[in-house]
C-alpha positions as CSV (number, residue, x, y, z in Angstrom):
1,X,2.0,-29.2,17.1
2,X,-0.4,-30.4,19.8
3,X,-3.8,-28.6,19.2
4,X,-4.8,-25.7,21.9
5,X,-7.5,-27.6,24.7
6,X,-10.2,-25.6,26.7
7,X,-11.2,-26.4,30.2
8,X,-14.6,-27.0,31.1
9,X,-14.7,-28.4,35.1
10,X,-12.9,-31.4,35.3
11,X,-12.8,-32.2,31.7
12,X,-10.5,-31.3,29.3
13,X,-11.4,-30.8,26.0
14,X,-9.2,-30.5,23.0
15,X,-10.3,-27.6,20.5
16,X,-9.8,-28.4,16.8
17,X,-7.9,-26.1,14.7
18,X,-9.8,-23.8,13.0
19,X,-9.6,-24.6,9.0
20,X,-10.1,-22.0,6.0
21,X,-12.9,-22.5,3.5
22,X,-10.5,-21.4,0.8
23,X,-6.6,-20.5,0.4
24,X,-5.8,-17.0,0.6
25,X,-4.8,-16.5,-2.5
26,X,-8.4,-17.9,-3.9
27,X,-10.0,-15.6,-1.5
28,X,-8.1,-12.8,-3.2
29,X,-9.0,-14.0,-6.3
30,X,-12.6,-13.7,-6.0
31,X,-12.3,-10.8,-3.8
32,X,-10.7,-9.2,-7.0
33,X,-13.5,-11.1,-9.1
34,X,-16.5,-9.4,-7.1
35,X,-15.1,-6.2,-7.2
36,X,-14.9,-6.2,-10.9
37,X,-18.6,-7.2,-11.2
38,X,-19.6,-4.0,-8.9
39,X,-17.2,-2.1,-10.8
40,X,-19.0,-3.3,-14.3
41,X,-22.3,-3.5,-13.1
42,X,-22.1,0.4,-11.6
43,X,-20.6,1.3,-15.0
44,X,-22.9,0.1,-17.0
45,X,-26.4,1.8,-14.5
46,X,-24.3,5.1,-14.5
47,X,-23.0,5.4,-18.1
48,X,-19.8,6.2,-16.9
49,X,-17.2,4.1,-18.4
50,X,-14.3,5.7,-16.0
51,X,-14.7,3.2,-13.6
52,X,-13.6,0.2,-16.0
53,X,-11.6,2.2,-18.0
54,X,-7.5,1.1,-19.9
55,X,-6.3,4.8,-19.1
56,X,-8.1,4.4,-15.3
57,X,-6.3,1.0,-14.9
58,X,-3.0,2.6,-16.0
59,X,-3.0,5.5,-13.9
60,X,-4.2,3.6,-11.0
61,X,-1.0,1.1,-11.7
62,X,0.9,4.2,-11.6
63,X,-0.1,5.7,-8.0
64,X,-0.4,2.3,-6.4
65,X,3.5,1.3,-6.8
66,X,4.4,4.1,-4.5
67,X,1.6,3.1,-1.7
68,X,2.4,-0.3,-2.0
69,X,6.3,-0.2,-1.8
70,X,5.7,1.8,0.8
71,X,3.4,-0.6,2.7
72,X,5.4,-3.4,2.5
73,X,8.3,-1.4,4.0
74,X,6.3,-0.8,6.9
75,X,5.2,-4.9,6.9
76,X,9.4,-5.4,7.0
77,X,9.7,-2.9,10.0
78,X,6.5,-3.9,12.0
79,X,6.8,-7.8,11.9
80,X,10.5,-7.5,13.5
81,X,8.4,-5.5,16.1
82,X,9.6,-1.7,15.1
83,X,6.5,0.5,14.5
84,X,7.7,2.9,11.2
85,X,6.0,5.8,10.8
86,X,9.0,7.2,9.0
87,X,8.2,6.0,5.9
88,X,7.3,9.4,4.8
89,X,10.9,10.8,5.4
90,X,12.7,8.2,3.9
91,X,10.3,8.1,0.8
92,X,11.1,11.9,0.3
93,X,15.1,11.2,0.8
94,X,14.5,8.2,-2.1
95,X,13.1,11.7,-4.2
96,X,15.7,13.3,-3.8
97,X,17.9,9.8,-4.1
98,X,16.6,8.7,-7.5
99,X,16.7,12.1,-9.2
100,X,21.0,12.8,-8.1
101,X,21.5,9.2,-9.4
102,X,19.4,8.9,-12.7
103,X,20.7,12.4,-13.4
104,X,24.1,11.1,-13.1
105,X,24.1,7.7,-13.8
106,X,20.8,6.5,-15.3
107,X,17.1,5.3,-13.9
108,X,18.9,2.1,-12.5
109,X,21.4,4.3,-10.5
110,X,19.0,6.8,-9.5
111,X,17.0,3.8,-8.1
112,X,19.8,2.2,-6.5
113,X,20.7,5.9,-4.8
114,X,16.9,6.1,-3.5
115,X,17.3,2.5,-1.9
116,X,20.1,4.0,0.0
117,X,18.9,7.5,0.7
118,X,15.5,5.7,2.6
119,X,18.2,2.8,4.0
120,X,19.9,5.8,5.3
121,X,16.8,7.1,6.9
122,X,15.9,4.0,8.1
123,X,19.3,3.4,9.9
124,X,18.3,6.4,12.0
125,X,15.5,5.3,13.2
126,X,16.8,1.9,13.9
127,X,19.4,3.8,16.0
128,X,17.0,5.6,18.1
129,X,14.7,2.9,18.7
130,X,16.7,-0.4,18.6
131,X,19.4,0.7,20.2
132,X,18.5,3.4,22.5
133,X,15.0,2.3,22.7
134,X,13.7,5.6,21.5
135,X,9.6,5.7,21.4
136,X,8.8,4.4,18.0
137,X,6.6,7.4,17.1
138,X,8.7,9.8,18.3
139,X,11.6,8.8,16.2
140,X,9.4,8.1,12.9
141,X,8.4,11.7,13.3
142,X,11.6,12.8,13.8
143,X,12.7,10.9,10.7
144,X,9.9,12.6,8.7
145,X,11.0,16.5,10.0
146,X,14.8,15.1,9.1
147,X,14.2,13.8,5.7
148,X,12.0,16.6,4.5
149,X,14.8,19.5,5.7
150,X,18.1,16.9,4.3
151,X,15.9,16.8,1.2
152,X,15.3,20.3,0.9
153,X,19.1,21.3,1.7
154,X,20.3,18.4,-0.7
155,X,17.9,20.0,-3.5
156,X,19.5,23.7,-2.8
157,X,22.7,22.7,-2.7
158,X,22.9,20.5,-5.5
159,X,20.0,20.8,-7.9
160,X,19.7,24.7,-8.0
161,X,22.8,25.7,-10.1
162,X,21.6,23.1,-12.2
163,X,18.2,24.1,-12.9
164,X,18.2,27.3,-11.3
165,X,15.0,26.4,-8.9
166,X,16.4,24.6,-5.2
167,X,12.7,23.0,-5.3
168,X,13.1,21.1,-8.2
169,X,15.6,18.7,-10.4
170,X,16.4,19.1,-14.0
171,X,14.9,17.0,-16.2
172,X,16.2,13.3,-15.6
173,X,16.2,9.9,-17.6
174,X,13.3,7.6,-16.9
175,X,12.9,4.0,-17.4
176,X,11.7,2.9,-20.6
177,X,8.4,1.3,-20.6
178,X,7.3,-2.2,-22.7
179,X,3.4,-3.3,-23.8
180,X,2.2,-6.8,-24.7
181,X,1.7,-5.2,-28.5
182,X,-0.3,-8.0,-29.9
183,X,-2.5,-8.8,-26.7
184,X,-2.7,-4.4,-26.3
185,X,-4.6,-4.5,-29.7
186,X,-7.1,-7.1,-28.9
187,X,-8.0,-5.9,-25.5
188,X,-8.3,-2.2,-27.1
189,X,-10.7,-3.8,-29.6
190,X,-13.0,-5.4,-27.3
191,X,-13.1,-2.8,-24.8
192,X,-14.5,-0.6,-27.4
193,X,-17.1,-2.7,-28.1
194,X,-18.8,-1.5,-24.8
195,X,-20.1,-5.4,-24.0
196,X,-20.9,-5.7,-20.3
197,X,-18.5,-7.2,-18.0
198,X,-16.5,-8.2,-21.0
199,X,-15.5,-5.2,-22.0
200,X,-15.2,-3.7,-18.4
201,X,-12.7,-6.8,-17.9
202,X,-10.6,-5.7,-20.8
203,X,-9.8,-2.4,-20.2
204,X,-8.7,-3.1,-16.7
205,X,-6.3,-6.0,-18.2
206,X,-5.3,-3.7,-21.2
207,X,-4.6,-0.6,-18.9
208,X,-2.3,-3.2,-16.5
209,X,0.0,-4.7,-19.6
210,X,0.5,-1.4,-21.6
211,X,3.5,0.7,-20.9
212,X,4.6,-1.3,-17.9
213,X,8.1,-0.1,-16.5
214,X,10.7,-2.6,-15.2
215,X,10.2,-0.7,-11.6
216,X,6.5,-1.7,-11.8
217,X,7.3,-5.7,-12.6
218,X,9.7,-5.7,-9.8
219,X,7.4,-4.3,-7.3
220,X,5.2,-6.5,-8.2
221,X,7.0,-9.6,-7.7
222,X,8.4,-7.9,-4.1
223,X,5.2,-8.9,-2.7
224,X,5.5,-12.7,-3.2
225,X,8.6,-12.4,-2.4
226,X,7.9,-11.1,0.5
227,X,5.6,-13.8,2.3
228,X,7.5,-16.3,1.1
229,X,11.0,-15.0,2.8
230,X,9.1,-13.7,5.9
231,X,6.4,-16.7,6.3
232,X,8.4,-19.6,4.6
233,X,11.9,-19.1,5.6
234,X,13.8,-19.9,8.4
235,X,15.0,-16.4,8.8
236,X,11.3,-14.8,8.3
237,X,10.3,-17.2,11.1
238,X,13.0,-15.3,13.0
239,X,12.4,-11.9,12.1
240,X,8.9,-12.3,13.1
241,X,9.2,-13.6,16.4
242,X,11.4,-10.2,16.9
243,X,8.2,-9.1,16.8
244,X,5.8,-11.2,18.8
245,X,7.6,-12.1,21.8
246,X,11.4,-10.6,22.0
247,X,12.3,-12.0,24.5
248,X,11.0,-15.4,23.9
249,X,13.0,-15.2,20.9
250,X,16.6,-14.5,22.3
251,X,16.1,-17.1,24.6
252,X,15.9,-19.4,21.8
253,X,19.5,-17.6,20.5
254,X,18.0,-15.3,18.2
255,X,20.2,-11.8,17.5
256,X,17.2,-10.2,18.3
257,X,19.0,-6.6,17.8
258,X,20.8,-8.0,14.6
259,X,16.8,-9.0,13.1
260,X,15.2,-6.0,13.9
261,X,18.1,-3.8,12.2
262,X,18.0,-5.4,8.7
263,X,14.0,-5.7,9.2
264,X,14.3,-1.7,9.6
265,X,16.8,-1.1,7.0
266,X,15.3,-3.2,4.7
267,X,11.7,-1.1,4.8
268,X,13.7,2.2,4.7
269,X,15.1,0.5,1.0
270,X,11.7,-0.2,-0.1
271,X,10.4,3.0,0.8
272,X,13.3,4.8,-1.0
273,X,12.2,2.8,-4.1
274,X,8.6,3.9,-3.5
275,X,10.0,7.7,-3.5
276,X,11.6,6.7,-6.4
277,X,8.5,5.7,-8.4
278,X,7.3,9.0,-8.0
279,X,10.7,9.8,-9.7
280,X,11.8,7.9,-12.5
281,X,8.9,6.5,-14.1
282,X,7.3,8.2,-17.1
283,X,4.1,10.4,-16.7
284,X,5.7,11.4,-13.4
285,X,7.3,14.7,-12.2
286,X,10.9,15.0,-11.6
287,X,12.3,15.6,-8.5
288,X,9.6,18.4,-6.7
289,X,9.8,19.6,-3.0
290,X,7.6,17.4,-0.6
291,X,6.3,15.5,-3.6
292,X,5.3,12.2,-1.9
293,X,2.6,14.4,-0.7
294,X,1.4,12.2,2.2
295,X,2.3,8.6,0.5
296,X,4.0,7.2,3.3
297,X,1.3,7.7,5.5
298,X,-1.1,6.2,3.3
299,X,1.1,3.1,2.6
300,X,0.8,2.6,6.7
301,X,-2.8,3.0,6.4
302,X,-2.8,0.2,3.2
303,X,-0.5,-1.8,5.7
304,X,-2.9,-2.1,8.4
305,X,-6.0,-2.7,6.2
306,X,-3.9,-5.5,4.7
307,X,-3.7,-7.1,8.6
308,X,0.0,-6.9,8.4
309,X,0.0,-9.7,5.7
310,X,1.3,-9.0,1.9
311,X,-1.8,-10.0,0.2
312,X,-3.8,-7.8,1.9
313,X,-1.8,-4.5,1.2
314,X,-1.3,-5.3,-1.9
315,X,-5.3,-5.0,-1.7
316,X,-5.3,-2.0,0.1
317,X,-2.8,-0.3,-2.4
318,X,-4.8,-1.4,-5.2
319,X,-7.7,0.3,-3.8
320,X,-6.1,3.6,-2.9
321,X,-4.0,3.5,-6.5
322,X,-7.4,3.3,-8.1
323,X,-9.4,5.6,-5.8
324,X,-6.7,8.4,-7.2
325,X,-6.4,7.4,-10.5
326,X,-10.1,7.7,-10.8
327,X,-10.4,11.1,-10.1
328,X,-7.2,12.0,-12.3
329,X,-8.6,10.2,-15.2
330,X,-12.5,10.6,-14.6
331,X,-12.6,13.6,-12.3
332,X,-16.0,14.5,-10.5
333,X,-18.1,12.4,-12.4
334,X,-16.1,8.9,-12.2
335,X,-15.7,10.2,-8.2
336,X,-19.7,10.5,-7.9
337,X,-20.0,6.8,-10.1
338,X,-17.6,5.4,-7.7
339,X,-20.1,6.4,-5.0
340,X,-23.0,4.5,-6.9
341,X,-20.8,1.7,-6.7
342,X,-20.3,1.5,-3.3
343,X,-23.6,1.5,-2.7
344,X,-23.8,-1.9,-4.5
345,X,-21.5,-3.0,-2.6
346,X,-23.3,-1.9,1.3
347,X,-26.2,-3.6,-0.7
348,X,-24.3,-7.1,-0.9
349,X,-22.7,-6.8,2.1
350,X,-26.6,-5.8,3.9
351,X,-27.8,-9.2,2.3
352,X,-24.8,-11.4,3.5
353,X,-24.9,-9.7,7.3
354,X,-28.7,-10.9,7.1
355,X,-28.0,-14.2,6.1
356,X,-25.4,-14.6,9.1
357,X,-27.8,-13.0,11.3
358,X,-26.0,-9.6,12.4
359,X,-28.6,-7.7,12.7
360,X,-26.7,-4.6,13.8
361,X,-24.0,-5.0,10.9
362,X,-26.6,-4.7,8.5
363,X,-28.6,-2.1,9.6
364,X,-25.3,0.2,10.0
365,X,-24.9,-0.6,6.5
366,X,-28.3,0.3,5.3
367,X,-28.3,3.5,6.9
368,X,-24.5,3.9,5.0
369,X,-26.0,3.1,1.8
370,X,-28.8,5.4,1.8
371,X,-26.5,8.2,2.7
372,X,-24.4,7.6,0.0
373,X,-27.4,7.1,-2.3
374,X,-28.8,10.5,-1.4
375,X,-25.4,12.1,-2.0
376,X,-25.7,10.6,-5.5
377,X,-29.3,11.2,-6.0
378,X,-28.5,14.8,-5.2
379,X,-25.9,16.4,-6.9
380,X,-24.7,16.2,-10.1
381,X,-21.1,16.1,-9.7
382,X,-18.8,16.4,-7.0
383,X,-17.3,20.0,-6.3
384,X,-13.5,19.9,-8.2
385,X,-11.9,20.9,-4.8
386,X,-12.8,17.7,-2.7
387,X,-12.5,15.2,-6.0
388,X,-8.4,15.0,-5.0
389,X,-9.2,14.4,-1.3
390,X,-10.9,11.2,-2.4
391,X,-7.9,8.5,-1.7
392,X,-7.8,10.6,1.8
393,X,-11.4,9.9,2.3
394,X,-11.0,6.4,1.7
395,X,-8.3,5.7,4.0
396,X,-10.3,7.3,6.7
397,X,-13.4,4.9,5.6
398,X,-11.6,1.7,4.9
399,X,-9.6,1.6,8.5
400,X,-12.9,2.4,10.4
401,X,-14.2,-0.1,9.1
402,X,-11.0,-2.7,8.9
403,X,-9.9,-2.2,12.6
404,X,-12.6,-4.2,13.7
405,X,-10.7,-7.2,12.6
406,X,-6.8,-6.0,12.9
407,X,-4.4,-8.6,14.0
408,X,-1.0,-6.7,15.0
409,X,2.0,-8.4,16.2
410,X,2.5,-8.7,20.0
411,X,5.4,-6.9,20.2
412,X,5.0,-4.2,17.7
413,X,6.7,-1.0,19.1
414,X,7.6,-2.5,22.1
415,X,10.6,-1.4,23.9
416,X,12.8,-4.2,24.2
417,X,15.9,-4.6,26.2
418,X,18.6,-7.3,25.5
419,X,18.6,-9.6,28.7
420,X,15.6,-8.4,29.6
421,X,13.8,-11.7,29.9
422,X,16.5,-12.9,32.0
């Protein structure tokens, strides 16, 4: 590919690609690294060993896997160019979807059923806005008021002369969970030694190997799978020029229609499975009315701080998984430390804005760091009635201050007509 050329008066000029420092997934890798330090370092000033904690870790694991399978259904959807803000809806219909089939059939049936319940949701809103080119947030809202009331009149007409309540399942099988037993043992040991960093380290790897459910590993392994079918496959590359240029596309024979429909079925699958999380693993509730309890929206928000790339919602998932599970585990105290260690962090990230010369940048994050310093200094511990707004919170925080560097594709929510470019 012939690299891009600038024209300056008579000359022209050809521009260099611009090259990464590091791969991405290094990047990730010491993103991951560095945030583990903070995490350890604000531990250790604050006494509170919440932050670094194996039961933390495991509850954070636990709320992530909805959030995340959540955002990469929206990734599917918005890089064929069909903005989902659905996912909601079709997360509640997976609810509703895992507890009918694990009730009858087993966890693997009942996750099977949600994958189709949010595919069936999904179908919808491919409908509306492939089809008849439907505004994309229109139908997503739509989808969301649908899936709620089928939900609901799913759950009272099937659940309630089981259990007697139309707002809730009876109790249904869950998947069994597995621990590395051996490497469980010597993590527990060393975390409980209280070493710095060491120990920190070990009770974040202990709380993500112990009691892991097969739905956890497979989500995991989605997100790989993921970039490499959509960014090293001959059918990704397809899908995602659905969703740059359109048009472009079907001039070059692309079923541009045909892309964007398994692109939005496909994300209404995965955000089934994410309804199902909240379903069929152990810890969690059985089926309860309008229990995703805003999940989808967050996993949108996790998608767009991740750039619409896999490794970066897997990131933002991460960070809104552990935000909650902090304040479950660790409750106002572990909320207030978590402050403390953000303040670290605005204290890193005032030195590196020096060093590049942003003066601005680094003075807005002074003044943020000495606000949440004197919110720390000042209280105790957080008032019990905002501590489960906190993921919320972040979501607001994190995209403020993401946006500035958001990358969408072209053609996301655009409504495209076949023959259009003719």
């Amino acid at each position: 590919m012939a690299a891009p050329t600038t024209v300056t008066g008579p000359v022209t000029m050809a521009v260099p690609p611009k090259r990464r420092r590091f791969p991405g997934w290094l990047r990730g890798v010491l993103w991951a690294v560095g945030a583990i330090a903070v995490l350890s370092t604000a531990s250790y000033l604050t006494g509170n060993t919440d932050l670094t904690s194996s039961t933390t870790a495991q509850t954070a694991l636990r709320l992530a896997l909805p959030i995340l399978l959540a955002a990469l259904g929206g990734l599917w959807s918005e890089r064929a160019g069909v903005v989902n803000i659905g996912l909601e809806g079709m997360m509640i219909l997976g609810t509703w979807g895992a507890a009918w089939g694990s009730y009858y059939g087993g966890p693997w049936v009942g996750l099977i059923a949600a994958c189709v319940m949010g595919a069936l949701g999904a179908l919808l809103h491919a409908i509306a806005t492939v089809t008849f080119g439907v505004n994309h947030i229109v139908s997503g809202v739509a989808i969301n008021l649908l899936g709620l009331g089928v939900a609901k009149y799913l759950a009272h007409l099937i659940f309630q002369p089981i259990s007697g309540n139309p707002r809730m399942s009876p109790v249904v099988p869950k998947f069994d969970t597995y621990s590395a037993s051996g490497l469980t043992d010597w993590l527990a040991d060393l975390e409980s030694q209280q070493r710095v960093m060491l120990s920190d380290v070990a009770g974040l790897v202990r709380g993500l190997v112990t009691q892991v459910a097969p739905l956890t590993m497979i989500t995991i392994l989605l997100v790989p799978a993921s970039y490499l079918i959509l960014w090293r496959t001959r059918f990704g590359l397809r899908l995602r020029s659905c969703g740059e240029n359109p048009v472009a596309a079907e001039s070059l024979g692309v079923n541009v229609y045909g892309y964007k429909y398994v692109a939005v079925l496909i994300s209404g699958a995965l955000a089934g499975m994410g309804g199902a999380s909240l379903v069929l693993l152990k810890d969690g509730a059985d089926y309860l009315e309008n229990q995703t309890n805003g999940r989808g929206y967050i996993g949108l928000a996790a998608m767009i701080f991740g750039n619409w790339r896999p490794g970066g919602l897997l990131a933002g998932s991460a960070l809104f998984g552990y935000t909650d599970g902090l304040q479950l585990s660790g409750r106002g105290p572990a909320v207030l430390a978590l402050l403390y260690a953000a303040v670290l962090l605005l204290v890193i990230v005032v030195v590196v804005q020096l060093v590049r010369r942003k003066w601005f940048a680094a003075g807005f994050a002074v003044l943020a760091a000495g606000a949440l310093y004197a919110i720390y200094y000042s209280v105790d511990e957080l008032p019990r009635d905002l501590t489960p707004y906190a993921p919320h919170f972040v979501t607001l925080v994190v995209l403020a201050v993401a946006s500035q560097r958001l990358r969408m594709p072209q053609a996301d929510g655009f409504i495209y007509r076949r023959g259009s470019g003719s």
